[in-house]
C-alpha positions as CSV (number, residue, x, y, z in Angstrom):
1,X,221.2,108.7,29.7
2,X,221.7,110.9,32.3
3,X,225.0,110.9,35.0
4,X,225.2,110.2,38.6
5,X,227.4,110.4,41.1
6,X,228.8,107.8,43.2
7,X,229.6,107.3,46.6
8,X,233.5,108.3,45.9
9,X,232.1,111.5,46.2
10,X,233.9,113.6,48.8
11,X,231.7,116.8,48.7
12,X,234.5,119.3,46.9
13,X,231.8,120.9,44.9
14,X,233.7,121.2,41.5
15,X,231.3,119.8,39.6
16,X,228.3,122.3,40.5
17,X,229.8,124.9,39.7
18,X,230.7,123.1,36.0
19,X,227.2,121.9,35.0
20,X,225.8,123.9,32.7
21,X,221.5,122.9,33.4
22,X,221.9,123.5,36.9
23,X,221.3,119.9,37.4
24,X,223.8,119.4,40.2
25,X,223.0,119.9,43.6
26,X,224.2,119.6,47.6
27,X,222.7,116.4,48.9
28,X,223.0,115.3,52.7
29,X,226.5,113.8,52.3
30,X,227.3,113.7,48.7
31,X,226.6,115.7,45.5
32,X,223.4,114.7,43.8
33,X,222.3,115.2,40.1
34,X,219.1,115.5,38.7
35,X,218.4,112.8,36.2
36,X,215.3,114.6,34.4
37,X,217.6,117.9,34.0
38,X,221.0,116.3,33.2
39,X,222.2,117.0,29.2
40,X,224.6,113.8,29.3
41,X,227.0,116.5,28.4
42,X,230.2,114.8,30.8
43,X,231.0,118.6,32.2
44,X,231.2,117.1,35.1
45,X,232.8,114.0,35.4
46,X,235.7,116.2,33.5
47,X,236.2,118.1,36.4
48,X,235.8,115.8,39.5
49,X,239.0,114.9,40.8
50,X,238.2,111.4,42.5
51,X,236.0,110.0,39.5
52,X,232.5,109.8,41.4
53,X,230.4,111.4,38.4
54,X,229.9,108.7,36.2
55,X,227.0,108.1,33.1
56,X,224.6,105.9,34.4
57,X,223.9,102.5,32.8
């Protein structure tokens, strides 16, 4: 099961630079991650400081 990231997003970034597949990129207004290339590792919902990347259900 792969993450995703919410609309609590607020664009800081911190997250990109933590995942370690490259799966996380800039979307229009928010950060978007690719489901097919996330490891479910959790990198980077550790690092994002308003909660927005979250495991899917």
């Amino acid at each position: 099961m792969a993450y995703k990231i919410t609309d609590e997003c607020i664009a800081c970034g911190a997250c990109q630079s933590e995942c370690a597949v490259e799966a996380i990129s800039e979307g229009d207004d928010i950060y978007v991650i690719d489901p097919d290339v996330c490891i479910d590792c959790g990198s980077c919902a550790d690092v994002c400081p308003v909660g927005a990347a979250q495991p899917e259900e």
